[in-house]
C-alpha atoms as a printed R data frame, in Angstrom:
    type eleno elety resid chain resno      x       y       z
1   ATOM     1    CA   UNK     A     1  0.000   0.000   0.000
2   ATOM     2    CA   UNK     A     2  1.242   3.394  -1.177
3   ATOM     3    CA   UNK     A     3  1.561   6.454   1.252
4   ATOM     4    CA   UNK     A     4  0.779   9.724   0.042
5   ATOM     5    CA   UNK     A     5  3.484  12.495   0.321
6   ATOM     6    CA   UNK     A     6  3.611  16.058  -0.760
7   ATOM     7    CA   UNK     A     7  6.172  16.786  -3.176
8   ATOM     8    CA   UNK     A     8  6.629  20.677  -3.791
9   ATOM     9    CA   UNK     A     9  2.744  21.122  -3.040
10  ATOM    10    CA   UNK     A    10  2.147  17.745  -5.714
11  ATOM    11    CA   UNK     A    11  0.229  14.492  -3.703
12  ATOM    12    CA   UNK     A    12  2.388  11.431  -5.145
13  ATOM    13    CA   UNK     A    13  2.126   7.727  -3.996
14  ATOM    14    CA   UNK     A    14  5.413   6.960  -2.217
15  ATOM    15    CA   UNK     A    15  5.594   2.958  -1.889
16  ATOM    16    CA   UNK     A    16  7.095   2.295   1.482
17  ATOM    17    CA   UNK     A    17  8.557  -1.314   0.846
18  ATOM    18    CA   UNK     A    18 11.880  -0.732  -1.297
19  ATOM    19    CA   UNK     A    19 12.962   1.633   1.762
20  ATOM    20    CA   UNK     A    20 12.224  -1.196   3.983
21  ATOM    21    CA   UNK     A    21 13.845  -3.461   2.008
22  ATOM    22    CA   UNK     A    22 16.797  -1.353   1.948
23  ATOM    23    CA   UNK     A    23 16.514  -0.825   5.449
24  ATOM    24    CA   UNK     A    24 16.796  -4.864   5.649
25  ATOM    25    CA   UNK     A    25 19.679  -4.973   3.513
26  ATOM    26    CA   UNK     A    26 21.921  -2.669   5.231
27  ATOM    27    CA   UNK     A    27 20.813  -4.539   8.447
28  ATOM    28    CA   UNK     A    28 22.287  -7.733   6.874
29  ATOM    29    CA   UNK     A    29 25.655  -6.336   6.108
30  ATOM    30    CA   UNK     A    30 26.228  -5.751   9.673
31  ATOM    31    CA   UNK     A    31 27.284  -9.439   9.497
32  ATOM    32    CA   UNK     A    32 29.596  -9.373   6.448
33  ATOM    33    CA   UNK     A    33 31.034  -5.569   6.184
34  ATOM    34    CA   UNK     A    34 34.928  -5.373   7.470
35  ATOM    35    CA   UNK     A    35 35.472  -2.071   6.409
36  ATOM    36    CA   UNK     A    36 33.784   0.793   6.434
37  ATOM    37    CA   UNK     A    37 34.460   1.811   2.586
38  ATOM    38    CA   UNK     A    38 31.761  -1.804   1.959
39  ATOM    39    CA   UNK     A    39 29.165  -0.047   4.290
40  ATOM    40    CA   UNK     A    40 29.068   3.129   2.419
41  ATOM    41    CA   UNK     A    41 29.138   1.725  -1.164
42  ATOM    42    CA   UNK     A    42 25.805  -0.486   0.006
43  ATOM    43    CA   UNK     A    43 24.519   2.783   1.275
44  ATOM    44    CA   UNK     A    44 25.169   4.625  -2.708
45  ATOM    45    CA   UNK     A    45 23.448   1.481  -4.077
46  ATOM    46    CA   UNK     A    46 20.347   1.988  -2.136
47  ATOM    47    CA   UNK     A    47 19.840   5.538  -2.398
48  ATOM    48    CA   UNK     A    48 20.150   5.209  -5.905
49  ATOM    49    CA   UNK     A    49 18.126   2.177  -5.941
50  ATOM    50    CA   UNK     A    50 15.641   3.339  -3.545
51  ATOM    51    CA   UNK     A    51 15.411   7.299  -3.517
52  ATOM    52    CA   UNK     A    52 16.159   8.307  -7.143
53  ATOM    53    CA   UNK     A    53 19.266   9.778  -6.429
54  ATOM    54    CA   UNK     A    54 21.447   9.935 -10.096
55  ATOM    55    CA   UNK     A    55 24.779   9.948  -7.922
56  ATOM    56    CA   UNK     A    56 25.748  10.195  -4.226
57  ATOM    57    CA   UNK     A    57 28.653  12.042  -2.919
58  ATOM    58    CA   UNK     A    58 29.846  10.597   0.411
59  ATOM    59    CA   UNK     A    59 32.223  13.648   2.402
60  ATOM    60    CA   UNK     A    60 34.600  11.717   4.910
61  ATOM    61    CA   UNK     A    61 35.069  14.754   7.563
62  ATOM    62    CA   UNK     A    62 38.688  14.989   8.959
63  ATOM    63    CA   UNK     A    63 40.351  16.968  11.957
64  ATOM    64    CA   UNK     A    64 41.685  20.022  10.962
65  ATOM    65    CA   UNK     A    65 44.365  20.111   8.375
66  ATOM    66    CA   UNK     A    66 43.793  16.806   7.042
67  ATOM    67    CA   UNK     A    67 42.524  15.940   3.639
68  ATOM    68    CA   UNK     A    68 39.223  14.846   3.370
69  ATOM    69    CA   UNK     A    69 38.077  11.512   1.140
70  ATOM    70    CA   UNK     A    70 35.489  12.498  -1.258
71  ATOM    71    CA   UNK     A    71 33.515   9.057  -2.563
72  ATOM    72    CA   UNK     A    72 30.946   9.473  -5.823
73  ATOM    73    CA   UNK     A    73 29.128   6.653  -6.718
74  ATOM    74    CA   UNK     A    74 27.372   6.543  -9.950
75  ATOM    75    CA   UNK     A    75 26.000   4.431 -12.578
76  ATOM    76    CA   UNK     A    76 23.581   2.532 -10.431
77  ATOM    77    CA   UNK     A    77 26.411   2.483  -7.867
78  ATOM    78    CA   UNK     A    78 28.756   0.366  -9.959
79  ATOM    79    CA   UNK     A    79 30.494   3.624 -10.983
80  ATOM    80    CA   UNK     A    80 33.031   5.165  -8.621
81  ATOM    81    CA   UNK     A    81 35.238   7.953  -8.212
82  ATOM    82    CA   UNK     A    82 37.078   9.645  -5.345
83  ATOM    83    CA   UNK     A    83 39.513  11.919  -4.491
84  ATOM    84    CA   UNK     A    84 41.030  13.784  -1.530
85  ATOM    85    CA   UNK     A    85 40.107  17.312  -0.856
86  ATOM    86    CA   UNK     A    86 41.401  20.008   2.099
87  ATOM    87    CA   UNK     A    87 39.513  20.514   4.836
88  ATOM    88    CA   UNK     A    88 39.594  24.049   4.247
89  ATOM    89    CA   UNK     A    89 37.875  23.577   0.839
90  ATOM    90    CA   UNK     A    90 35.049  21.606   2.167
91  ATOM    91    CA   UNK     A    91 32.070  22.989   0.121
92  ATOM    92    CA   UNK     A    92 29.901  25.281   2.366
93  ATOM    93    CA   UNK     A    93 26.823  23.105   2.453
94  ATOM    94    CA   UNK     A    94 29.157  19.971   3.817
95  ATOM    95    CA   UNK     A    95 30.176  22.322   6.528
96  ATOM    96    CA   UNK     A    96 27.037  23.335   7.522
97  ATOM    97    CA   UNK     A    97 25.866  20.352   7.922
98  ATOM    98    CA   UNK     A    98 28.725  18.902   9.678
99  ATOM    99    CA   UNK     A    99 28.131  21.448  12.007
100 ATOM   100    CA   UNK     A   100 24.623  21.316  12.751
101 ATOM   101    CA   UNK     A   101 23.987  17.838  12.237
102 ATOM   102    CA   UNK     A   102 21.187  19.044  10.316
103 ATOM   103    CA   UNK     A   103 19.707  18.127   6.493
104 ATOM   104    CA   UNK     A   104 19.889  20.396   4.201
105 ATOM   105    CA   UNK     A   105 18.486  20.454   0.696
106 ATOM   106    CA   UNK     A   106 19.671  22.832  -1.832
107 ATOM   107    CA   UNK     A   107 17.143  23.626  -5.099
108 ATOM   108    CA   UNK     A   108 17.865  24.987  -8.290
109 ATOM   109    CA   UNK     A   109 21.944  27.235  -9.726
110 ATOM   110    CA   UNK     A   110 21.710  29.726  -6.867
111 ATOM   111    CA   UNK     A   111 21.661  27.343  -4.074
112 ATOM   112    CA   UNK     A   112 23.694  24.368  -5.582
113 ATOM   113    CA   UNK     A   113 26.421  27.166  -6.298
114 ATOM   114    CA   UNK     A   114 26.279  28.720  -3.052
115 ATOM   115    CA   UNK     A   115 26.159  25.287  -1.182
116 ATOM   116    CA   UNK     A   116 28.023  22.202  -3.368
117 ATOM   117    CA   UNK     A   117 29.772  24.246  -6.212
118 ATOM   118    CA   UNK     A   118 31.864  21.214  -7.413
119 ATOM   119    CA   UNK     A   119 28.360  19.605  -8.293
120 ATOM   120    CA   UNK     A   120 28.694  22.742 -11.184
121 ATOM   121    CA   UNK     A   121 23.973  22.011 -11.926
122 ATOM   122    CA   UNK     A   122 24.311  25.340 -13.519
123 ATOM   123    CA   UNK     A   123 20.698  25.580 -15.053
124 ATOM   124    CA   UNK     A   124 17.582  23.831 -15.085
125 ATOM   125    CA   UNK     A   125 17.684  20.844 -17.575
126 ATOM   126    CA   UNK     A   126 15.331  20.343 -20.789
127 ATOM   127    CA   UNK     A   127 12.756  18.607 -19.197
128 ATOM   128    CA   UNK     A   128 12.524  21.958 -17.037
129 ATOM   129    CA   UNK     A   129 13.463  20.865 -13.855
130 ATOM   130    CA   UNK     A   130 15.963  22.063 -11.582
131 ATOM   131    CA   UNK     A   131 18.850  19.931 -10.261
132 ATOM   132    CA   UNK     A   132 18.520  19.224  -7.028
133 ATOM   133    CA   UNK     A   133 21.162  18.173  -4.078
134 ATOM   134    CA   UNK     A   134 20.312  16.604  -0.225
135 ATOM   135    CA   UNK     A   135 22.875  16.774   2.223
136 ATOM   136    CA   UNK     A   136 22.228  14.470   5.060
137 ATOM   137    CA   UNK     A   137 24.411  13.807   8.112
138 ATOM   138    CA   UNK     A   138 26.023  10.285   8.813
139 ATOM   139    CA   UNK     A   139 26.156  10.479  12.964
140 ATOM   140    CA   UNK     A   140 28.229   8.071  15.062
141 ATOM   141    CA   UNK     A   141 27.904   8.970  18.764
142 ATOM   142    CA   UNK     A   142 26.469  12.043  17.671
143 ATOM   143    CA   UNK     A   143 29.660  13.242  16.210
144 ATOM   144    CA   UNK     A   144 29.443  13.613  12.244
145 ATOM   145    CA   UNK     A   145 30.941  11.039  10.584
146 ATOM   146    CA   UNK     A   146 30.281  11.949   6.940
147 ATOM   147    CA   UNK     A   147 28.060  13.890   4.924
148 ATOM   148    CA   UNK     A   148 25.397  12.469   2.375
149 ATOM   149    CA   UNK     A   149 24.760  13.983  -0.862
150 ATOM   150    CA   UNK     A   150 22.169  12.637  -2.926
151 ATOM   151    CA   UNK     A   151 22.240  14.506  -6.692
152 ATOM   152    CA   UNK     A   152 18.916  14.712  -8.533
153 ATOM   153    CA   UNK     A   153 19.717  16.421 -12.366
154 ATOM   154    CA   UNK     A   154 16.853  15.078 -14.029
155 ATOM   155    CA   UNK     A   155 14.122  14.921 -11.728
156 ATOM   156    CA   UNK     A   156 11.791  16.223  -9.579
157 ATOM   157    CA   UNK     A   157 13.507  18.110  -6.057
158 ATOM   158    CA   UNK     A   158 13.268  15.596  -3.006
159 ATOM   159    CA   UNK     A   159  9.927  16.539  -0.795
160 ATOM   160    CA   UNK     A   160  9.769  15.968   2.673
161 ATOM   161    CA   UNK     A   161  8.699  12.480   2.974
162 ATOM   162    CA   UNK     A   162 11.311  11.548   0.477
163 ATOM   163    CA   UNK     A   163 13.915  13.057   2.574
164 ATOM   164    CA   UNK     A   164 12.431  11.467   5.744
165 ATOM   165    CA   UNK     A   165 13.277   7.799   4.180
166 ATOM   166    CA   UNK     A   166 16.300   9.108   2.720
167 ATOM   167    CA   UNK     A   167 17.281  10.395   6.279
168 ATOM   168    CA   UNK     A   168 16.475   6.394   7.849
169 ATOM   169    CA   UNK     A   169 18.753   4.782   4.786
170 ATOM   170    CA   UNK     A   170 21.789   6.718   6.112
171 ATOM   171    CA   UNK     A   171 20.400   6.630  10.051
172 ATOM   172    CA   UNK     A   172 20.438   2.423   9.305
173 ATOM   173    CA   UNK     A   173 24.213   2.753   7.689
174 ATOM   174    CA   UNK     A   174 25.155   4.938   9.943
175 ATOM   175    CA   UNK     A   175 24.629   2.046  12.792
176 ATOM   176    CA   UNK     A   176 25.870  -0.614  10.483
177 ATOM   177    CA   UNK     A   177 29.130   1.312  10.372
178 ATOM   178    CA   UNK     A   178 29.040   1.366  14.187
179 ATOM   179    CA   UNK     A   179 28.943  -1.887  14.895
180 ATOM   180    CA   UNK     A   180 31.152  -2.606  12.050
181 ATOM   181    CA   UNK     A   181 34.335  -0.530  13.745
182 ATOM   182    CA   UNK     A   182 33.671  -1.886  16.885
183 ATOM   183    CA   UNK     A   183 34.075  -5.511  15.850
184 ATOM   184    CA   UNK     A   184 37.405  -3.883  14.035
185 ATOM   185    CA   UNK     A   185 38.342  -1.822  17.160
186 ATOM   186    CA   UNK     A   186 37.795  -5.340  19.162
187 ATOM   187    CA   UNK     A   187 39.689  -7.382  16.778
188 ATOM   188    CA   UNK     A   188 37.335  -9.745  15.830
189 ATOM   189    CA   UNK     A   189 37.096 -11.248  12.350
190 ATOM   190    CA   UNK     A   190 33.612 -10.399  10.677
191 ATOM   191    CA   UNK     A   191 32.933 -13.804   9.179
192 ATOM   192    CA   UNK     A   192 35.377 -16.429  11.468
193 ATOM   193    CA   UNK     A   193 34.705 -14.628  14.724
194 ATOM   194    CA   UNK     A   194 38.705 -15.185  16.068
195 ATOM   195    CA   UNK     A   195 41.263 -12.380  15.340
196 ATOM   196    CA   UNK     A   196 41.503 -10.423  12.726
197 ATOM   197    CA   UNK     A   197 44.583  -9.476  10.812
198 ATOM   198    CA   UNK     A   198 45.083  -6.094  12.291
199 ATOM   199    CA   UNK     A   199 44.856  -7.610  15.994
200 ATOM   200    CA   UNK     A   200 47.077 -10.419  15.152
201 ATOM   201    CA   UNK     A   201 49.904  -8.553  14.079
202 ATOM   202    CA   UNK     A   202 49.369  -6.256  16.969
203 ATOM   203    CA   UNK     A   203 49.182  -9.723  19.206
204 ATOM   204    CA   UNK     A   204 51.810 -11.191  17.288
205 ATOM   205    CA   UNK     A   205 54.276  -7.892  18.145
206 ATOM   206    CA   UNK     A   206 53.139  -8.160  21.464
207 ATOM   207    CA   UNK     A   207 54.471 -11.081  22.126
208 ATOM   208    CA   UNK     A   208 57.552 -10.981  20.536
209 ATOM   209    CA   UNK     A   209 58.406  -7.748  22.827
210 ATOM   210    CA   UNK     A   210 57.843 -10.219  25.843
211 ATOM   211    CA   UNK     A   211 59.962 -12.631  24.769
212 ATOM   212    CA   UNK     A   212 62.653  -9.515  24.137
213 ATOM   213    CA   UNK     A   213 62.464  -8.487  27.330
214 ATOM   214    CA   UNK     A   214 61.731 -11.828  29.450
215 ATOM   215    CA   UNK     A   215 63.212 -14.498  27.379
216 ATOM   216    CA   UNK     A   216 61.329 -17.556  26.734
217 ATOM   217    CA   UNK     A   217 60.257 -19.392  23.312
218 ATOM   218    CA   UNK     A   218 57.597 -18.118  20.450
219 ATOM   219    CA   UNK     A   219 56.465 -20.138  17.562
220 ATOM   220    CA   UNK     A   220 53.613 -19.422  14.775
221 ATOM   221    CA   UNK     A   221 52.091 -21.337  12.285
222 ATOM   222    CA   UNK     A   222 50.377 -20.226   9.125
223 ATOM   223    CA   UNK     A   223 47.549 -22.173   8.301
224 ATOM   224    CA   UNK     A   224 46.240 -22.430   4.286
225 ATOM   225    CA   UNK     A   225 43.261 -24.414   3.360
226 ATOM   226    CA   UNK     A   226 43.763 -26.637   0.426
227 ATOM   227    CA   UNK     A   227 41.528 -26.174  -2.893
228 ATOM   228    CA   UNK     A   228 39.156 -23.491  -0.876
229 ATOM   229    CA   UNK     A   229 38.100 -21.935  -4.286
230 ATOM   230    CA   UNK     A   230 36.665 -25.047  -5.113
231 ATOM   231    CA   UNK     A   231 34.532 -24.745  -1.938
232 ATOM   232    CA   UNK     A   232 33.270 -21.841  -2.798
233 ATOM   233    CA   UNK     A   233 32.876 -22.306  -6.368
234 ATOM   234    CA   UNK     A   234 30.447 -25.523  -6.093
235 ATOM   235    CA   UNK     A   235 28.665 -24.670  -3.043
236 ATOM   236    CA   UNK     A   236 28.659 -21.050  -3.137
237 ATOM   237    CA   UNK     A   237 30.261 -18.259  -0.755
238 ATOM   238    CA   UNK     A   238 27.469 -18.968   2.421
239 ATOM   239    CA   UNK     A   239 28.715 -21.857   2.642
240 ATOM   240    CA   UNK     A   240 32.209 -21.075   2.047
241 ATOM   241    CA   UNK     A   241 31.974 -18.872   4.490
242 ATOM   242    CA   UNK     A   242 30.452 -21.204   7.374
243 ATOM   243    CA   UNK     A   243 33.611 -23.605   6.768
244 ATOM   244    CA   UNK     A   244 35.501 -20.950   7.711
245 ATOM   245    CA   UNK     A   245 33.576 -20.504  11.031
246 ATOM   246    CA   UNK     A   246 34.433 -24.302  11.714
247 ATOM   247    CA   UNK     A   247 37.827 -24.031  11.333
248 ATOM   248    CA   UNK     A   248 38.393 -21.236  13.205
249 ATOM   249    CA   UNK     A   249 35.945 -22.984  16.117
250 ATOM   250    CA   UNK     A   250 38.290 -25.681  15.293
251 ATOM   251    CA   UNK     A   251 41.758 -24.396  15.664
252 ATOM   252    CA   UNK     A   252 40.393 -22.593  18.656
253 ATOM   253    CA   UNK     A   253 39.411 -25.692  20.228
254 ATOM   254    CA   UNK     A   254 42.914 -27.733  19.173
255 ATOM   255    CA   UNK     A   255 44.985 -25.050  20.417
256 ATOM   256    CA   UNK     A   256 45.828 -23.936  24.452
257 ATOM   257    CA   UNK     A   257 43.369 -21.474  25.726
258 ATOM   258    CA   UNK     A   258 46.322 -18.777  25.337
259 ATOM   259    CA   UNK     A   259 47.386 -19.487  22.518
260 ATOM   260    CA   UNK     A   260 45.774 -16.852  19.876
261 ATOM   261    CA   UNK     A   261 43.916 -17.756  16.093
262 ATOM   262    CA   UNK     A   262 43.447 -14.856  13.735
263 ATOM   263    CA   UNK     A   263 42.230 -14.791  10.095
264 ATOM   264    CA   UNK     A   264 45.122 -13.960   7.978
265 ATOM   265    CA   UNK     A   265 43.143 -13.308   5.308
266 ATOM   266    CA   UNK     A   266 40.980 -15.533   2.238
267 ATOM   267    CA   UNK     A   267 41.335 -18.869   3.550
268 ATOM   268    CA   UNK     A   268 44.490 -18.445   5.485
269 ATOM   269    CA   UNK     A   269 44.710 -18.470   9.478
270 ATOM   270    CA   UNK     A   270 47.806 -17.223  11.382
271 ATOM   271    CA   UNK     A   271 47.784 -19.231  15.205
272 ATOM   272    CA   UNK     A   272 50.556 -17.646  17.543
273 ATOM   273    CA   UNK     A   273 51.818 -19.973  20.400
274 ATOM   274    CA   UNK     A   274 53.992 -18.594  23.437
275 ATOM   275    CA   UNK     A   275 55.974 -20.812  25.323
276 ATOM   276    CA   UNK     A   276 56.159 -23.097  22.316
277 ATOM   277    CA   UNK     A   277 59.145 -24.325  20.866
278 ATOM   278    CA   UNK     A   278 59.510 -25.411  17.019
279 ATOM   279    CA   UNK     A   279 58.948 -29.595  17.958
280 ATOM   280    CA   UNK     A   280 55.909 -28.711  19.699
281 ATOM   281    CA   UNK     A   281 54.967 -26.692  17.824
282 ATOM   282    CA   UNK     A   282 54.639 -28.230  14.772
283 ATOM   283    CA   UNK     A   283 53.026 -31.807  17.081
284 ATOM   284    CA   UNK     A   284 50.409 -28.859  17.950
285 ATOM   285    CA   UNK     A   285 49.651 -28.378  14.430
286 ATOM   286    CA   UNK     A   286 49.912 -31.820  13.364
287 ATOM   287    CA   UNK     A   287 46.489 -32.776  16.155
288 ATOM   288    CA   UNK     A   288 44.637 -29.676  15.018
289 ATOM   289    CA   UNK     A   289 45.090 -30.678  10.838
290 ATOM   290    CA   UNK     A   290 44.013 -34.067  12.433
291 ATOM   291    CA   UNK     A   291 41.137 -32.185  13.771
292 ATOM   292    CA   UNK     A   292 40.159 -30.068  10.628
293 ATOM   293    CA   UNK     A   293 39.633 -33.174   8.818
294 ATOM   294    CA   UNK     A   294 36.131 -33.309  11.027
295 ATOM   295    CA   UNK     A   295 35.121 -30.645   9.643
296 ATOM   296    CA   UNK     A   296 33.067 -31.141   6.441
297 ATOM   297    CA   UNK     A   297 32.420 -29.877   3.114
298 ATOM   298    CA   UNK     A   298 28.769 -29.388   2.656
299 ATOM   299    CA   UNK     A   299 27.473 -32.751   1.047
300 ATOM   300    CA   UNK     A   300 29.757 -34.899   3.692
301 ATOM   301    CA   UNK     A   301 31.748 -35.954   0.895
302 ATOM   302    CA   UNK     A   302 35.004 -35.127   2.709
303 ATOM   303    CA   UNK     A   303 36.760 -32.940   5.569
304 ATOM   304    CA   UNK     A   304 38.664 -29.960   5.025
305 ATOM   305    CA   UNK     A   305 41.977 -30.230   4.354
306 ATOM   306    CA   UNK     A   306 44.796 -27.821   5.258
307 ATOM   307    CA   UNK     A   307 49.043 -27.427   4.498
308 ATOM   308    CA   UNK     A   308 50.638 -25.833   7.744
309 ATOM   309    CA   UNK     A   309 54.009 -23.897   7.852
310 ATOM   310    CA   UNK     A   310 55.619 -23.181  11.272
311 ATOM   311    CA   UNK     A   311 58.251 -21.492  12.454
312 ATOM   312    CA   UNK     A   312 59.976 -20.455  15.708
313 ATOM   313    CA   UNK     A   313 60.940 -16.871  16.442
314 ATOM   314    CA   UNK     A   314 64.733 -16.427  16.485
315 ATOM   315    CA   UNK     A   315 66.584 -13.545  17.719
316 ATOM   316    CA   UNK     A   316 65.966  -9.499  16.376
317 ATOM   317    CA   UNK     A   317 62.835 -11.373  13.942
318 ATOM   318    CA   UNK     A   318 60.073  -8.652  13.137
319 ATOM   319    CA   UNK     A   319 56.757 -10.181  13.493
320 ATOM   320    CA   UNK     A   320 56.842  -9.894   9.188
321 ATOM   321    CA   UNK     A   321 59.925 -11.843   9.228
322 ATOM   322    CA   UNK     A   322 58.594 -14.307  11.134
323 ATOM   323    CA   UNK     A   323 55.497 -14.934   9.184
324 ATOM   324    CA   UNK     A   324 57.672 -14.940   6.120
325 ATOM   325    CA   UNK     A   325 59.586 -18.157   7.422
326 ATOM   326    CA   UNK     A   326 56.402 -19.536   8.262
327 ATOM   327    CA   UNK     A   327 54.893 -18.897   4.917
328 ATOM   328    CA   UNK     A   328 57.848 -20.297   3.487
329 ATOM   329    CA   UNK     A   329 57.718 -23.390   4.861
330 ATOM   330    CA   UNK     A   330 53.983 -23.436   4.232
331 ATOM   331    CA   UNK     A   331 55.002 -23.051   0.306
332 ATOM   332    CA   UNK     A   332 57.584 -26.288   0.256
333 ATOM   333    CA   UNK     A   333 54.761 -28.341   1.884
334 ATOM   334    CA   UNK     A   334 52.755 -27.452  -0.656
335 ATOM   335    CA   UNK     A   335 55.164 -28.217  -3.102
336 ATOM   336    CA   UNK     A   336 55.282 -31.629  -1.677
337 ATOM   337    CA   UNK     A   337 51.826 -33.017  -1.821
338 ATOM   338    CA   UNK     A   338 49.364 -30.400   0.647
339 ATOM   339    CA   UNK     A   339 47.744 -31.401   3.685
340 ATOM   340    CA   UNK     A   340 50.988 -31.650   5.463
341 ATOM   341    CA   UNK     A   341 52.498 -29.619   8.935
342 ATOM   342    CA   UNK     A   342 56.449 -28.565   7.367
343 ATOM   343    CA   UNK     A   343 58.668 -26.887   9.570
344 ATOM   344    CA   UNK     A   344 60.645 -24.175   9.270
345 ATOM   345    CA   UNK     A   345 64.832 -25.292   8.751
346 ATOM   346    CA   UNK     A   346 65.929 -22.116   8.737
347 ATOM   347    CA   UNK     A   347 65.564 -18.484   8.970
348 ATOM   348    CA   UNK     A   348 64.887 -16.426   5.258
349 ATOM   349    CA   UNK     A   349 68.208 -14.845   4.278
């Protein structure tokens, strides 16, 4: 059922259910988004989708004398452009609104000019219509975040119910993005729920600065499943995905309680052991392939299999140095057959 809305002083029917669906959509990336550049580019695709916008111009705010990241998404949102812009050319409307916190729509040369000059709508089209531009605030803690623009050229300016649903689509993003830095600001892989890379390497530092300054033994092994495409190729990337979940539940489960799993990235997992020397570390990894191979591809056919490179830390090693050995020795196992533990010899020259 339509829901009548008045559009500068015209009744139109304004059908409620794509903005709903949007509003769905956006809800559902809360579980797959790890950055927040995928957040905003579902955001574009909606309000152009959804609202009628012909392009939307996300502002990134910055502090003071930083450049700002200017996004435009076009072409149905598959079209995109940015680039980086001073703060202290930040278009007058942006301001305002990053300011206020406040909407703002701008109608016709004067205001576009006066408010978004780099849009350049100098005159009303053929059809007679004026270009439009909506500036809406993306809040995060009620601190401004970004700044909106949805472009109209063509059509009809936005009326007030329009910019009410408009307003929700970014409100919706704007918590999707929240709880999308959290998980990164916790360090918590959006699809495999252990570490993600940014907290491992932090982790992985970490502990190499203990053993610096305490002595003691560090090992890590690289973990690469073997064939994963294929996984995702016949069964699709749901279920790709879900493996994933069961091998990180699985390595978590294998490992000690302090020792730490992150995603590396793809199908790759990085598991950092303190206290762990090379021999026990690589009997650690041998149990937990042992263990992977309960975990199952879809149709039961077979359980996952996995190569393993390991590697102990050695004296002034970075934490990319050591993951370098360890991918090393991940790459001769693989040379030799996959879904084999190989230990690291010797340190990279």
């Amino acid at each position: 059922m339509g829901t009548t809305a008045s559009i500068n002083g015209h009744d139109s029917e304004l059908d409620l259910a794509p903005v709903l669906a949007g509003v769905r959509r956006l809800t559902l990336l809360a579980d797959a988004a790890e950055d927040p550049g995928a957040v905003f580019a579902a955001l574009a695709r909606e309000l152009i989708a959804t609202m009628g916008a012909e392009e939307v111009h996300i502002h990134r705010l910055a502090p003071a004398a930083e450049e700002e990241l200017v996004i435009v998404y076009m072409l149905g949102g598959d079209g995109r452009l940015s680039y980086l812009q001073p703060r202290s050319e930040r278009p007058p409307g942006v301001s305002w609104v990053a300011s206020t916190g406040r909407s703002f729509l701008a109608v016709g040369p004067r205001e576009l000019t006066a408010s978004v000059p780099r849009l350049a709508i100098t005159a009303p089209s053929a059809s007679g219509v004026a270009g439009c531009a909506l500036l809406a605030p993306l809040s995060l803690a009620g601190q401004v975040e970004a700044v909106v623009v949805l472009v109209r050229r063509e059509s009809e300016p936005y009326g007030e119910r329009s910019i009410e649903e408009a307003t929700t689509l970014v409100d919706q993003a704007a918590t999707v993005l929240a709880l999308v830095q959290a998980r990164a600001e916790a360090g918590t892989d959006s699809v495999a729920g252990c570490l993600n890379h940014r907290a491992m390497r932090r982790r992985l530092q970490e502990e190499i600065g203990r053993v610096e300054r305490s002595g003691g033994r560090l090992s890590c092994v690289i973990v690469d499943l073997d064939d994963f495409k294929l996984v995702n190729d016949r069964y699709g990337h749901q279920a790709g995905d879900s493996i994933l979940r069961q091998v990180a539940q699985a390595l978590m489960g294998e490992f000690r309680a302090f020792d730490r799993v992150a995603r590396y990235g793809g199908d790759e997992f990085v598991v950092i052991l303190p206290n762990a020397d090379l021999e026990s570390a690589v009997a650690a990894a041998e149990r937990a392939l042992e263990r992977l191979g309960q975990v199952f591809v879809p149709d039961g056919s077979r359980g996952v299999s996995a190569s393993m490179g390991v590697a102990e830390w050695q004296a002034s090693m970075t934490e990319q140095e050591l993951l370098e050995v360890c991918d090393a020795a991940l790459l001769q196992g693989k040379r030799e057959g996959k879904g084999c533990v190989t230990g690291a010899v010797a340190r990279l020259s």
